[in-house]
N, C-alpha and C positions, 0 to 999 in steps of 0.2 A: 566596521565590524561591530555588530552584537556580543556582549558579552551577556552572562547568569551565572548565577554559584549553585554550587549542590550544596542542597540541606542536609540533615542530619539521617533523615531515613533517603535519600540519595535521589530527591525530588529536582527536578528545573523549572526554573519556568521560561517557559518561550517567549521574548521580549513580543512588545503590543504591537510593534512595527511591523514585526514578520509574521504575527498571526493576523492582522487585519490585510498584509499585503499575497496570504496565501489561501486565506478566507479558512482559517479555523477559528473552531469555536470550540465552548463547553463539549467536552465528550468526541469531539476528533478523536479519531488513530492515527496513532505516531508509528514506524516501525527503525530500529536499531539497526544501521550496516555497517558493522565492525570494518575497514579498509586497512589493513594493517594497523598501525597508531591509530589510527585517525575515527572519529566517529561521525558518521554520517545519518540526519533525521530528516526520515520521510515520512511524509503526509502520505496514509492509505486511502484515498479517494477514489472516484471513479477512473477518473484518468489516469492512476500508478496502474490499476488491474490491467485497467485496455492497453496500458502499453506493453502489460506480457504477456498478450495475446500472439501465439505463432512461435513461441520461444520455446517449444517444447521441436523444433521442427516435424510434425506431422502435416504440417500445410492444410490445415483444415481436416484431416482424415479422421480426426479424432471423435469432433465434434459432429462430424457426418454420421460417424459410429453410434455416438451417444442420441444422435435424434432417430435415427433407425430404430435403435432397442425401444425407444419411448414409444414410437409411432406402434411399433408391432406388441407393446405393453397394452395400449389401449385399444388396441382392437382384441384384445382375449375378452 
């Protein structure tokens, strides 16, 4: 296990093991998921979005919706 301490304005830093083995860098997003106690840090990269892709359950409906209005936007 990794450990880091919180500084004084309640900074970390993400030991060099786990940012070179999840390829961040300068300027990555991190995002916060509180799990009861526990604090869980994910990397917002391509791959977090895609995998919430269909979690809304519309099965695609949505985004069917969203290219419709577009399609019918550009042809005015």
């Amino acid at each position: 296990m990794e450990t880091s301490s919180l500084t004084v304005k309640g900074q970390i830093v993400v030991p060099s093991k786990i940012r070179r083995k999840l390829g961040l860098k300068k300027g990555s997003k991190i995002g916060f998921i509180e799990l009861g106690d526990k604090i869980v840090l994910q990397p917002l990269d391509k791959s977090y979005y895609k995998s919430l892709i269909g979690i809304g359950g519309t099965k695609g409906k949505a985004l069917r919706s969203l290219r419709e209005d577009k399609k019918k936007e550009r042809e005015l």
